[in-house]
C-alpha positions in Angstrom: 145.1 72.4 55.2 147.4 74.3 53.1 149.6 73.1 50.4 152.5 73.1 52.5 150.9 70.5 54.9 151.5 67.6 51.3 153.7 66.6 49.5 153.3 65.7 45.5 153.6 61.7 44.5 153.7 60.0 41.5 152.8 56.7 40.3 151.8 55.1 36.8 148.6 56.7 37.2 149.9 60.0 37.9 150.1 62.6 40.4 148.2 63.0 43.9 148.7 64.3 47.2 150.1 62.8 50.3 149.8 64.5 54.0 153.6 65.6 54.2 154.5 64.2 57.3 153.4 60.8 56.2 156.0 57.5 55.3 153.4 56.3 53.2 153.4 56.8 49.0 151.0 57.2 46.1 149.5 53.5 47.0 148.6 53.7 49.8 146.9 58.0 49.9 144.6 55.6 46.4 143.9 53.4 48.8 143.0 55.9 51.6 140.4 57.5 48.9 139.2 54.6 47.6 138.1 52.4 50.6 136.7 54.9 52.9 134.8 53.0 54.5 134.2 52.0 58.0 137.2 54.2 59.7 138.8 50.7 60.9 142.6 50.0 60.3 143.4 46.4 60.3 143.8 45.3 63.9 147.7 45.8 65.3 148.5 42.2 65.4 147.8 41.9 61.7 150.1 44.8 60.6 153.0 43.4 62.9 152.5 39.6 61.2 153.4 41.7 58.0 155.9 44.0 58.8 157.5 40.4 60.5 156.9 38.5 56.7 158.6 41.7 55.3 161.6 41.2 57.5 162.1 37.7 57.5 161.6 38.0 53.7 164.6 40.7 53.5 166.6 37.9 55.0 165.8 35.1 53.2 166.2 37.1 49.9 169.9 38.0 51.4 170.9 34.5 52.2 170.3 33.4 48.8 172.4 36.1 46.9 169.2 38.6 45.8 169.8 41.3 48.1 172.6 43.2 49.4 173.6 43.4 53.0 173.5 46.6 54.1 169.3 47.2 52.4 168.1 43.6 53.8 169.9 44.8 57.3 167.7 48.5 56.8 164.8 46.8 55.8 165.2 44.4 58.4 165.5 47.0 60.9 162.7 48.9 59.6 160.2 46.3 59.9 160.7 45.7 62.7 160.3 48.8 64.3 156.4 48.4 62.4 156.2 44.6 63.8 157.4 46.8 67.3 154.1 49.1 67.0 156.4 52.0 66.8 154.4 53.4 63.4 150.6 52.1 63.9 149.7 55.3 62.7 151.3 55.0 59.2 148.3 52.1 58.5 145.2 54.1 57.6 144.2 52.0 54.8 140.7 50.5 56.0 139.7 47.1 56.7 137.1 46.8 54.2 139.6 46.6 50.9 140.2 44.8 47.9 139.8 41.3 48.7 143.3 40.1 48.1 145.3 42.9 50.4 147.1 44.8 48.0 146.7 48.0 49.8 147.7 47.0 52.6 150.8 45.2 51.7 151.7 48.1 49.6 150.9 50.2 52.3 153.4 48.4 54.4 155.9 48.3 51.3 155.7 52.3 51.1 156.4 52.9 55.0 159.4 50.6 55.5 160.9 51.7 52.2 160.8 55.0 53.3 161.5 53.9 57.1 164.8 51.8 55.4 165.8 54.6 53.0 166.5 56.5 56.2 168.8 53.9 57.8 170.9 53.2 54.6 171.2 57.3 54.8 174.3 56.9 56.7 175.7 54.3 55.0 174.6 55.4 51.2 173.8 58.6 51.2 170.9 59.2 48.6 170.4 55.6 48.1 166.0 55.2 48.6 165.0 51.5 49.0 162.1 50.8 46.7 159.3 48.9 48.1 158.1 46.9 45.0 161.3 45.9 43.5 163.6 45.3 47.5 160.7 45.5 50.3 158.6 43.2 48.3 161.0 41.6 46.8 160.1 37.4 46.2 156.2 38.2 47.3 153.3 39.4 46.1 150.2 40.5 48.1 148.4 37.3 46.9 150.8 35.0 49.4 152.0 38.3 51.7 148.3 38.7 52.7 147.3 34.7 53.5 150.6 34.4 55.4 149.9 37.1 58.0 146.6 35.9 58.3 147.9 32.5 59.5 151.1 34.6 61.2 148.8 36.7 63.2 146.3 33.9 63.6 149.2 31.8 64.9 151.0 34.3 67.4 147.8 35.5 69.3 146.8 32.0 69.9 150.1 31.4 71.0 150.8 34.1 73.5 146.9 35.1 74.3 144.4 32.8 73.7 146.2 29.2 75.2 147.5 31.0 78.4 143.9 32.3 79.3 142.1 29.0 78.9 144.6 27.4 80.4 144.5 29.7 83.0 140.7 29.9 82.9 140.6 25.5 83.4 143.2 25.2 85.9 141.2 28.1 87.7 137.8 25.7 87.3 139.8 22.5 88.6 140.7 24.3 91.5 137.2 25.9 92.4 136.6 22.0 91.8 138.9 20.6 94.8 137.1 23.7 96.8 133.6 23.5 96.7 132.9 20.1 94.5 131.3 18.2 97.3 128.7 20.6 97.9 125.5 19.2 96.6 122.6 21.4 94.6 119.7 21.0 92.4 120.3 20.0 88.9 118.0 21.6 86.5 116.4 20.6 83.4 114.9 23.5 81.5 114.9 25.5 84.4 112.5 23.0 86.3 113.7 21.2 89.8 115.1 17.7 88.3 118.0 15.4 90.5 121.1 16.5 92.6 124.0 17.2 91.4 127.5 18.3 93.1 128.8 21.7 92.7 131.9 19.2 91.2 130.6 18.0 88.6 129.0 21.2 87.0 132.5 22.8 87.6 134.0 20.1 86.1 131.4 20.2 83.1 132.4 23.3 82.3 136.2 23.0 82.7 135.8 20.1 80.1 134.0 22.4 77.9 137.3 24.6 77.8 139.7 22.1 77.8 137.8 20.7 74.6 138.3 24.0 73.3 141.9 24.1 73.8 142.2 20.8 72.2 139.9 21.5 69.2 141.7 25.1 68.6 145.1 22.9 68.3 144.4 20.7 66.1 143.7 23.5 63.8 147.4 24.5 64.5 149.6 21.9 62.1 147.7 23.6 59.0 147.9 27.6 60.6 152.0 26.7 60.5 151.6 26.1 56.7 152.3 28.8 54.8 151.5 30.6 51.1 154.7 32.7 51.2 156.4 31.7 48.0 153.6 31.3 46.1 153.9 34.6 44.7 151.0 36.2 42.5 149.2 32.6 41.3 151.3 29.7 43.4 153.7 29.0 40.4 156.3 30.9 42.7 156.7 33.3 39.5 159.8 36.1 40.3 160.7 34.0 43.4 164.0 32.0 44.0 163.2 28.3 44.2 164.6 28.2 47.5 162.9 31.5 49.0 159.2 30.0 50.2 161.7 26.9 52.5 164.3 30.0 53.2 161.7 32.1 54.6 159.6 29.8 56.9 162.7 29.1 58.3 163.7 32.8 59.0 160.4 33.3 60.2 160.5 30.2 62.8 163.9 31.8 64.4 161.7 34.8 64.7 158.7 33.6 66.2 159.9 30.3 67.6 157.3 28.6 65.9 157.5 25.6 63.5 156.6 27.3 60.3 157.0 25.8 57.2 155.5 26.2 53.0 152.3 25.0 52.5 152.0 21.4 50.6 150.4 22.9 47.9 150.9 26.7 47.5 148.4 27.1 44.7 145.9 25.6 47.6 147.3 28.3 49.8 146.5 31.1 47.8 143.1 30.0 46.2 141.5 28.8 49.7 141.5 30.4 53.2 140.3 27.1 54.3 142.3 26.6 57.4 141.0 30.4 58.2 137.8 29.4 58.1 138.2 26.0 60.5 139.9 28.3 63.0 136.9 30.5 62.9 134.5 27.7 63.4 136.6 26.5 66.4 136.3 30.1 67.9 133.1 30.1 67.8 132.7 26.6 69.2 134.7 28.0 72.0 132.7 31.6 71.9 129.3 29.3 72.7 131.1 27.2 75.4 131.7 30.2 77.1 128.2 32.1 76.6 126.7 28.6 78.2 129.0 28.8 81.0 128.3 32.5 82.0 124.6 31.2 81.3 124.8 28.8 83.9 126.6 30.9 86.5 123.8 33.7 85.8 120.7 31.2 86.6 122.9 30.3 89.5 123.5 33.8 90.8 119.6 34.5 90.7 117.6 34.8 93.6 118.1 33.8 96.2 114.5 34.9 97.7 112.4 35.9 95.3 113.8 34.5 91.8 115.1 30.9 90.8 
């Protein structure tokens, strides 16, 4: 590539170049050299739980007399044309980072700053949005990073996960009412042992995922507790006193979910408990599942010369 395919940034650690064409800055091309990894961007859902912390954030620091109109209305509208999916491609920074985010919130910072500076063009000409001192303004990567997590967490069980197990048990229950009279062998380790109804193994199984369902939602009242607020260490250092209640709300009218600060935002930053309890649920759910297709696949053998 030739030089006129980058452009020259400049941090506190000097210069470096960045492909021209791209929104991001000087953190994020660092972060591009330093972590190349495994080629993997953090998944989509992730960067739009971001850019939506970034917009809601804007808002709250606006309500509360810390940022003016017209940039919180340009970052607003910047992020979310990221939450939208309209800029995937501005996230190269690889999954395999630092261990607390930063690149990637700063990488998110650098793109709707620049994204932001472009709106407020028309209204100040000249006038860049900075994306440490207005994007991130109230945050820090060490509660930006734990929110989306339980954000993104949050929305894909809402709009993804639920629907298909509920989808997937109502189907079950109904294959249920069709065929549960039918009467089989019931096996025990694969050997001939009493009769069972085609019922009741269906209905075995749709218990299995209903279980699930339940188990995944009682996760759900700690997921809607949130670290944003917390700032670099949980003290809330830099941040309004107001912002972490400010911004769950904000993000609620977004999302239409009940999010709200975190009990104890020192916990929230120093832990990824509840991250970890979801993840054991899903894979509770993850072995339901493999025993089910288990089942239908010693079922489906045969019928002449196998089981």
């Amino acid at each position: 590539m030739g030089n006129d395919s980058f452009r020259i940034e400049r941090d506190s650690m000097g210069e470096l170049q960045v492909p021209a064409d791209a929104l991001w800055g000087a953190q994020t091309q660092r972060a591009v050299q330093n972590f190349p990894i495994s080629g993997r961007p953090l998944p989509r859902a992730f960067i739009r739980a971001v850019a939506l912390v970034k917009a809601c954030a804007a808002h709250a620091n606006m309500s509360l007399g810390l940022l003016s109109a017209p940039v919180a209305d340009a970052i607003v509208g910047a992020s979310m044309d990221v939450a939208d999916g309209k800029h995937d491609a501005q996230f190269p920074v690889d999954v395999f980072q630092t261990g607390s985010g930063t690149s990637t919130n700063m990488n998110a910072n650098e793109v709707i700053a620049a994204l932001a500076s472009v709106r407020l063009a028309d209204t100040s000409p000249g006038r860049a949005v900075h994306p440490n001192d207005e994007v991130n303004m109230s945050q820090s990567s060490n509660d930006v990073i734990p929110t989306a997590i339980h954000v993104s967490a949050a929305l894909l069980w809402r709009d993804q996960l639920r629907p298909a197990l509920q989808h997937l048990a109502a189907t079950l229950r109904t294959k249920e009412a069709e065929v549960g009279a039918i009467v089989k062998t019931g096996r025990t380790h694969l050997m001939d042992a009493m009769p069972v109804t085609l019922g009741q193994e269906l209905g075995a199984w749709r218990t299995q995922v209903e279980k699930g369902i339940e188990r995944i939602a009682g996760v759900e009242p700690r997921l809607l507790q949130l670290a944003q607020g917390g700032t670099a260490v949980g003290t809330g250092i830099n941040a309004h006193p107001d912002f972490s209640a400010r911004f769950c709300l904000e993000l609620s009218r977004a999302t239409g979910l009940a999010f709200r600060p975190n009990s104890n935002l020192f916990e929230a930053l120093a832990t990824q408990d509840t991250a970890v309890e979801l993840s054991g649920q899903l894979k509770t759910l993850a072995v339901s599942l493999m025993k089910i297709a288990n089942d239908l696949r010693w079922m489906n053998s045969g019928p002449l010369a196998g089981l």
